[in-house]
N, C-alpha and C positions, 0 to 999 in steps of 0.2 A: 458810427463815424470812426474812424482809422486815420492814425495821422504816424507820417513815415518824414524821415530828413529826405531821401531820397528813395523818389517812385521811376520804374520802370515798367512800362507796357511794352511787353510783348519777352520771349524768351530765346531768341531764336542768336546767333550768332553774336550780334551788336549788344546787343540789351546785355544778354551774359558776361560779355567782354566788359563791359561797363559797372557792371554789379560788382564780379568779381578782384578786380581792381578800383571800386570806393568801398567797401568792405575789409581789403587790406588796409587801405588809407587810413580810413577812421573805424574803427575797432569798435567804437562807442557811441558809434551811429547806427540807425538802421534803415537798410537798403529792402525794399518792397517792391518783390517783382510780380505782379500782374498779368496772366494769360489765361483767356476765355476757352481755354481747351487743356488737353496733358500739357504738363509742362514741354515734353519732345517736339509736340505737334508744332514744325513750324516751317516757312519757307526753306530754310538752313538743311533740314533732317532731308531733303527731299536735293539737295544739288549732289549730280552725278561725277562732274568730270574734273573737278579739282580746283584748285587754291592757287593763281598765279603769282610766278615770284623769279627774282632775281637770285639761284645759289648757287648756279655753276659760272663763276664769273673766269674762267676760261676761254667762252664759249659766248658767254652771252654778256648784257650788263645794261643798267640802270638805263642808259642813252637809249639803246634799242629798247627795253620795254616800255618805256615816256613814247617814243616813231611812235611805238604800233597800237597805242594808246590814241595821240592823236590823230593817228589817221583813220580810224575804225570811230570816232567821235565826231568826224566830218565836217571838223573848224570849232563844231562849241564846246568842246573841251575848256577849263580854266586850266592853262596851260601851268599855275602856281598848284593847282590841287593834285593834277597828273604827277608831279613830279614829288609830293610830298607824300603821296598813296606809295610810291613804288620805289621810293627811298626809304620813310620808315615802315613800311607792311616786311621788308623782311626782318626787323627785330618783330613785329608782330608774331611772326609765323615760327620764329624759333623761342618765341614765350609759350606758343600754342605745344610745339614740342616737347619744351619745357615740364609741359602739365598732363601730357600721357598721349600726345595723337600720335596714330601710329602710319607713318606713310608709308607708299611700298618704296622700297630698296633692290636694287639688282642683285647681282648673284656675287658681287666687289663691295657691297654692304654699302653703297651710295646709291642718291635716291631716284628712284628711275621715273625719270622727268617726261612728262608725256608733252603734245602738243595740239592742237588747237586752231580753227580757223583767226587769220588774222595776224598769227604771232607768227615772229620770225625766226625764234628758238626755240627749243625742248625746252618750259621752264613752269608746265603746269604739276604741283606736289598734287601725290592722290592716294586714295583708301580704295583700291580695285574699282569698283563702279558705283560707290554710295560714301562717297569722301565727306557729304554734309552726315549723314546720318553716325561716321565718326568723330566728326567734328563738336558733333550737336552731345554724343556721351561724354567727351571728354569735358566738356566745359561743366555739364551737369553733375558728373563728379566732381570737381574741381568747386564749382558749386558747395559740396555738403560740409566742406572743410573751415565754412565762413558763414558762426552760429549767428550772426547781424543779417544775414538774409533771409526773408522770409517769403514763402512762393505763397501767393494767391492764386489759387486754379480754379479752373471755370465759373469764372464773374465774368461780364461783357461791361466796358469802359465805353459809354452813351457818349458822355461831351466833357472837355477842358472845362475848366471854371477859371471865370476872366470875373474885369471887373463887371462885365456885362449881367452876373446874375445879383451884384452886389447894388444893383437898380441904377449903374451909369450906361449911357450912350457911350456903344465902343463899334467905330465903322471900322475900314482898311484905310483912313485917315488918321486916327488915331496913335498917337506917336509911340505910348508906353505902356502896349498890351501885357500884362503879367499872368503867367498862370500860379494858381492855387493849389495845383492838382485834379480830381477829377472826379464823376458821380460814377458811380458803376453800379452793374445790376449784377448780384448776388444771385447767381444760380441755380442755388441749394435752396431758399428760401422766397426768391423773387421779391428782395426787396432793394430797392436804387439806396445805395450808402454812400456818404464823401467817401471821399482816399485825400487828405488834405499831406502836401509836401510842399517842402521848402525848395525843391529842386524836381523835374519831369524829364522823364528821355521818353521817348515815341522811338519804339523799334517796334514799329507793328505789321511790317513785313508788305507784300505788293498785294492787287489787284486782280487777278488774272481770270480771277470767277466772273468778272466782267463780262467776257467772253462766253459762247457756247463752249468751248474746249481749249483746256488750259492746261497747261505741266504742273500748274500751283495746287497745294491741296484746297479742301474745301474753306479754312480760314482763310482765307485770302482775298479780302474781301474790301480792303482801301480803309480801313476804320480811321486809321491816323492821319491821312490825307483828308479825309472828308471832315476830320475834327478839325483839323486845322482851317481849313477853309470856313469851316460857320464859325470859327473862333476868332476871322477876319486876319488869320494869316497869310504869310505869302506860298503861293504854290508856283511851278512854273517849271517846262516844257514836258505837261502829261501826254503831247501828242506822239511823244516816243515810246510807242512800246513794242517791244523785242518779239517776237515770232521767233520759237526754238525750230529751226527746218525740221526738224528731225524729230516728230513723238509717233510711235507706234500705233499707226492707222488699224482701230478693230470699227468693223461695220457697225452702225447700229449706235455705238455708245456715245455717251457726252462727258460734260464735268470734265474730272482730274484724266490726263491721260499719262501713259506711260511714255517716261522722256527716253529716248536714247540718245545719250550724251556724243557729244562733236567729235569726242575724243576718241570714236570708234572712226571715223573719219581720219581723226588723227593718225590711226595706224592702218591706215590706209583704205578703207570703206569708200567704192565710190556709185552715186547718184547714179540712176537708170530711169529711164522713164517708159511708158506701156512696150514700147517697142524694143525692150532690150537697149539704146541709144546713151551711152554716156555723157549729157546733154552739158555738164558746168563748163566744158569748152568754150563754149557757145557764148557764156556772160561775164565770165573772168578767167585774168591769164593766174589766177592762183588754184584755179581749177574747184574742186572741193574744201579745199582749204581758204576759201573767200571769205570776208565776214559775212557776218548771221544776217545781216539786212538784205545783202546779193541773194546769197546761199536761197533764205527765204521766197524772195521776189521770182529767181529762175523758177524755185519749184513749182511756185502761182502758177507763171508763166506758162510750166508744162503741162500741169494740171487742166488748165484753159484749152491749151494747142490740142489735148486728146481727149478731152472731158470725158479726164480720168479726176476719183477722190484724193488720190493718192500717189505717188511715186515710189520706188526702191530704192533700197540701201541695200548695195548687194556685198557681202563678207566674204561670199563665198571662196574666193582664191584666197585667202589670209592663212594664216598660221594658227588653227584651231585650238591646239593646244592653247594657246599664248592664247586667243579669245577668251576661252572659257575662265582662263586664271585672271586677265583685265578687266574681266566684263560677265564676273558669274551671275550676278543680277537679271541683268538682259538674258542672260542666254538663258537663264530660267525659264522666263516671264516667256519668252519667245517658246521653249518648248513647249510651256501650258496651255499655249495656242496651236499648237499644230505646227510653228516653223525648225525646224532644224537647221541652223543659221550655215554651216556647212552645205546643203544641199538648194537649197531657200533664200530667196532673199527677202528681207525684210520689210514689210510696205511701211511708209513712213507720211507723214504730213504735216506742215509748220502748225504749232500751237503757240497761242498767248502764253510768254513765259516771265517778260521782264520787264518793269517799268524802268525806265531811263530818270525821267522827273520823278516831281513828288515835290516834297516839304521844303522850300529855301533854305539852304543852311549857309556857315559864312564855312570857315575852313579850321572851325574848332568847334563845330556840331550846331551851332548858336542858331535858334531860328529867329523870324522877328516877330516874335512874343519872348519876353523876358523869363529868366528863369526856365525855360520849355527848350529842349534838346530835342535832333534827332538823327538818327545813324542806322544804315544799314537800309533797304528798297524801299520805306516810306519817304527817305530822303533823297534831295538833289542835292546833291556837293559840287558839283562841276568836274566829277572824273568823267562820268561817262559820255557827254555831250551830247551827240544827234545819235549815238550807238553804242552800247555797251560792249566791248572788247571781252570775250570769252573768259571765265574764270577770274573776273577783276572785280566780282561783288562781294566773294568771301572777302579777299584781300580788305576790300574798300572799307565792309560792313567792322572788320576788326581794329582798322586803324582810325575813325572814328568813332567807332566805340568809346578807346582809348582817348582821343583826345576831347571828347565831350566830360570824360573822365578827368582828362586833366586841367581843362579848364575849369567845368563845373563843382573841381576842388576848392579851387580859389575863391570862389564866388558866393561860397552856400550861406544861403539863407535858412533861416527858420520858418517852419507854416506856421501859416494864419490861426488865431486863436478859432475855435470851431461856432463860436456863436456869433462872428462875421460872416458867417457863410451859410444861405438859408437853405434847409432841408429839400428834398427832391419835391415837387408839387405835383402831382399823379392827379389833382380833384377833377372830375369831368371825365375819367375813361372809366371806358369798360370792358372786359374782355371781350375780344375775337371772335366774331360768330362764326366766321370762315379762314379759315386760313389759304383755301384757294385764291384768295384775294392777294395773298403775300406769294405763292408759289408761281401763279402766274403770272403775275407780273413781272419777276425774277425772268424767267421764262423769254419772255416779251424782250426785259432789259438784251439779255447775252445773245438773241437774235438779232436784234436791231445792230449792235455794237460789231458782231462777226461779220455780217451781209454788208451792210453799210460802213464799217470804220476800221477795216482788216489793213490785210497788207497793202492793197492800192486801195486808192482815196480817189472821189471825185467831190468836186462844190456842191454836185445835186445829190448826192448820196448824203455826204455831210448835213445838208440842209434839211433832209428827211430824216435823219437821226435828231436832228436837236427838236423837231415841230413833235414827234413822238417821245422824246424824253421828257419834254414839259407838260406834256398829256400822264406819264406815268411819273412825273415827280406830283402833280398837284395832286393826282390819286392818292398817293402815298404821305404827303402832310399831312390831306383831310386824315387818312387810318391813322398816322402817327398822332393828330392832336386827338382823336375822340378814341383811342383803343389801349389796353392795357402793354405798356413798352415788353418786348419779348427780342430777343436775339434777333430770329428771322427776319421782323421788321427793322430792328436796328443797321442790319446787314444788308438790307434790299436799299434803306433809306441813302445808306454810305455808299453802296455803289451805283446807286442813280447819280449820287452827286459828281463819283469820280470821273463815270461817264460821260457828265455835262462838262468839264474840266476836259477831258481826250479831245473833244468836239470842239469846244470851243477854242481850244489851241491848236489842234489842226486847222481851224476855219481862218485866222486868223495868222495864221504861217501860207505865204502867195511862195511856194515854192516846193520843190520836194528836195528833203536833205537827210540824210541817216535813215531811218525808222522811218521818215514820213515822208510815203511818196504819192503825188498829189497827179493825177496825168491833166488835168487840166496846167497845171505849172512842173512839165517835165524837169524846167533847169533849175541850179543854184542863182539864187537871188543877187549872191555876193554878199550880205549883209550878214553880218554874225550875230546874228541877234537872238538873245533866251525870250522866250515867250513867257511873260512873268503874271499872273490871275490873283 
């Protein structure tokens, strides 16, 4: 048993942001951060094209990034959260400064501002083409300097502890769900221990493994959505998730793919489809620079018209130099394949990149479990609404951070004495005789969910998702109650659920809006409505 004032799951942008400032606060506290992999591995380390923000107010400013915020969110934006992201995220970004991030600067020693589909100015901050993976050392330095935090690495966090294991009856009626902290499986030893705190943040990052082919790495698996939902919290609009147009089509492979960020778009890269044809004419007057939902959907579209796997991203007329120094990542990765981005254009196809929903929060991280925070793509704040605006998750992920931080100052509690809270109960399993039982169904899940729940939606495709989802969740209880808990199960169990969550809030949205486009319901309903589970 472990008992922390303040527990944090997950490490990735939010979670840090948040450790790092209650650490300063209280000196004589201790902050417990939590992540079932290296401490790096995380959503964060893995974002390409930058950190959106208001600093050349010249040119740009607050009014225009709030536009193009709500109009790429497609009405459900919280018109009070937009405005409170993008007002204080740039004291965020210049604390981030503060603590060692190094962004690139023009050759006038200012910062040379990239852009991005959707936005109306130059105002994405960036580290050449792996800005999270700067992001993600800076914070973890910043990190060592704060001896009250302590990293717990590779343990997997199973379930919230409510009152529900204290032997009360706790539904989604339930008025004053509290968490405790949490059971985790110890991965050195395999054995389930509390983590008991006075206070929980859930940074536990997106979903995207859902999917056959996703930009996210392999953790990425919905843990914190799915805890919260058996934990009878509020979840609400999983039916949005983001499709990056753009991850670098290799035949043959699945899993993680390689993203090439919009940003290459941004400086000018434009869409081709089999015939040489520069098709985004065709579906908006922003051309390439459309948001990720259009951008997305055309590509479908052409993909279909030529049945083809794939479309281009042709660079080839661009300022090479200037690529290679924006974008030495890609242009790597691109010659390890055989592309010479110069000569070649680049075949690309949309991947599962970004949950939209996730965890209810109110607009100071608060979910509705007491005591239980959460920030950064496990959560729904109400910034992104029907579509997340390019480069607006770092921002989002740090200025909630921060104020789950500065709320969850105010408020802290002590944990539970530890003999309130009964031991993990394992009696009745036994190990795994198969594991093909856990891999293929995995398998099964990310087919079902890409074929049937992608970029376009139908009622009867939907309705075949969910009649096989309840085939592979009951499979999946029966293995979880009689077999020994292991990661891979834990991981299969969590994204079955978050996939029942995408489905059933698509099925239940009569319309197609942002992210979720339905051809049986072509138009906007008119109804602004969050779809709340």
């Amino acid at each position: 048993m472990k008992q922390t004032d303040f527990l944090v799951i997950g490490s990735g942008i939010a979670g840090l942001t948040y450790a790092i400032k209650m650490a300063g606060r209280f000196p004589d506290k201790k902050i417990t951060v939590v992540t079932k992999a290296a401490a790096d591995e995380t959503n964060t380390k893995y974002a390409q094209g930058g950190i959106a923000g208001v600093t050349d107010f010249e040119n740009d400013s607050f009014a225009k990034h709030i536009e193009d915020t709500l109009i790429a969110g497609d009405g459900l934006c919280n018109p009070q959260v937009v405005e409170i992201v993008v007002k204080e995220g740039v004291q965020r970004i210049r604390e981030l400064i503060e603590w060692g991030a190094k962004f690139d600067k023009d050759a006038d020693g200012d910062y040379a501002l990239g852009m991005e589909g959707g936005h109306s100015e130059y105002r994405i901050l960036h580290h050449k083409d792996v800005t999270g993976k700067e992001i993600e050392r800076t914070l973890l330095e910043k990190v060592k300097q704060y001896p009250n935090i302590e990293f717990i690495k590779h343990w997997f966090v199973i379930e919230l502890i409510t009152q529900h294991h204290l032997g009360f009856l706790v539904t989604k009626s339930t008025p004053d769900i509290q968490c405790y902290g949490v059971y985790a499986l110890n991965t050195h030893n395999y054995q389930i221990e509390k983590i008991l705190a006075g206070t929980t943040l859930l940074a536990t990052g997106g979903n995207g493994q859902v999917y056959r082919t996703t930009t996210n790495p392999s953790i990425a698996t919905g843990d914190g959505v799915a805890m919260v939902y058996r934990a009878k919290g509020r979840i609400e609009n999983m039916e949005f998730i983001q499709f990056h147009p753009t991850a670098l089509y290799e035949p043959g492979s699945g899993g993680q793919a390689f993203l090439i960020t919009e940003a290459v778009r941004g400086d000018g890269g434009i869409l081709r489809n089999r015939k040489g044809e520069a098709f985004m004419e065709r579906y908006d007057e922003r051309l390439d620079l459309a948001p990720r939902d259009i951008v997305a959907r055309a590509i479908d579209s052409e993909m279909k018209i030529m049945g083809t796997d794939h479309v281009f991203l042709d660079c080839r007329h661009m300022d090479q130099q200037k690529f290679i120094h924006h974008f030495p990542n890609i242009h790597e990765k691109c010659l390890s394949i055989g592309i010479d981005v110069s000569k070649h254009m680049i075949p690309v196809a949309p991947a599962a990149h970004y949950s939209c929903g996730g965890i209810k929060t109110d607009e100071w991280g608060r979910t509705s479990i007491r005591n239980l925070y959460a920030a950064g793509e496990c959560a729904s704040t109400g910034l992104h609404g029907a579509n997340r605006l390019a480069s607006n998750s770092l921002l989002e992920a740090m200025v909630f951070g921060h104020r789950a931080f500065d709320e969850g100052s105010k408020h802290h509690v002590d944990p539970l004495d530890d003999a309130m809270i009964p031991d993990w109960d394992a009696g009745g399993t036994t190990d795994p005789r198969e594991m093909i039982l856990i891999t293929q169904s995995l398998k099964e899940l990310q087919l079902i969910m890409s074929d049937y729940v992608g970029i376009v939606r139908t009622d009867v495709r939907l309705e075949r998702a969910m009649k096989r989802l309840d085939l592979l969740w009951t499979e999946t209880e029966q293995l979880y109650q009689t077999t020994t808990v292991s990661p891979q199960l834990c991981e299969l169990r969590n994204m079955i659920s978050v996939a029942f969550l995408i489905v059933k809030g698509a099925q239940f949205r009569k319309e197609s809006r942002g992210l979720h486009y339905n051809t049986d319901y072509p138009e906007k309903s008119g109804l602004l409505q969050n779809i709340v589970l």
